[in-house]
C-alpha positions in Angstrom: -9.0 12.2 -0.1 -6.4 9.0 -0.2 -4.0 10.7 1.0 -5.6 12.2 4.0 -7.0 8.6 4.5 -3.0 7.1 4.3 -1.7 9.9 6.6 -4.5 9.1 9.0 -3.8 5.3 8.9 -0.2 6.5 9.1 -1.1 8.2 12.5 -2.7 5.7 13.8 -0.6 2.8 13.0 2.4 4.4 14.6 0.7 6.4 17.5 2.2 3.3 19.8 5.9 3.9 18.3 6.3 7.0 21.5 5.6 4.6 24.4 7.3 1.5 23.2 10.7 3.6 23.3 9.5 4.9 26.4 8.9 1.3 27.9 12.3 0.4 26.4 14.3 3.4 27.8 12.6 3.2 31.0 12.2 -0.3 31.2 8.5 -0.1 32.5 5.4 -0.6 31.7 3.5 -0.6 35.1 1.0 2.5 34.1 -0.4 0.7 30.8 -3.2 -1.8 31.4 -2.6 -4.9 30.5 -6.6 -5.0 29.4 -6.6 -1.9 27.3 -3.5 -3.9 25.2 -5.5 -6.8 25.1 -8.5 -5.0 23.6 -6.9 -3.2 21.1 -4.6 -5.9 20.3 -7.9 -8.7 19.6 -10.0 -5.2 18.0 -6.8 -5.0 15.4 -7.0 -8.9 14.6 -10.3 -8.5 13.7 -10.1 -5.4 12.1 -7.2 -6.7 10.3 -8.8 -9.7 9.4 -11.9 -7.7 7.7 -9.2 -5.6 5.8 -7.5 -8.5 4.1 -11.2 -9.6 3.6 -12.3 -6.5 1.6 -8.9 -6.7 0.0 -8.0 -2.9 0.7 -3.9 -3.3 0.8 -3.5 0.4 2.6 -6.0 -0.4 5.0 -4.3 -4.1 6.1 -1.2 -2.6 6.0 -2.1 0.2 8.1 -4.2 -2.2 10.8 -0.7 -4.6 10.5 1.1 -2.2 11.6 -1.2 -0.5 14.3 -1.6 -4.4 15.5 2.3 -5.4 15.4 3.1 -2.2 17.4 0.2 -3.0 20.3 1.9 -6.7 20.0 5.4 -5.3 21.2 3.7 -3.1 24.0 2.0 -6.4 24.9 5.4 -8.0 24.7 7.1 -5.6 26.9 4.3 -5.2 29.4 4.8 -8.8 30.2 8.7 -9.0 30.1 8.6 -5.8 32.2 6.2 -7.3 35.1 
């Protein structure tokens, strides 16, 4: 079960990593709302947060990740405006 648990985390943490080299190639980010990237960007703080709480390193490492990859969509939706 750890592993499906780390391959799931692995998933999830990356599932951003198509559309920022989409944004970056195309240069635009006009379709993603800028509200959905707020909510999941403030969701993964906390949800971050509660990791390092519980002390679970896969699971703060997995929400770091998921969270730094909605901060560079974030990043580009506002350089891209």
């Amino acid at each position: 079960m750890f592993w499906i648990g780390i391959l799931g985390g692995l998933l999830v943490a990356t599932g951003f990593v198509p559309q920022i080299i989409k944004a970056l190639q195309t240069r635009s980010t006009a379709d993603l709302s800028i509200w959905m990237l707020l909510i999941i960007f403030v969701g993964g703080l906390f949800y971050t947060t509660y990791a390092v709480q519980v002390g679970n390193p896969v699971f703060v490492a997995m929400n770091g990740l998921a969270t730094a990859n909605t901060t560079i969509l974030l990043i580009l939706k506002l350089r891209f405006r």
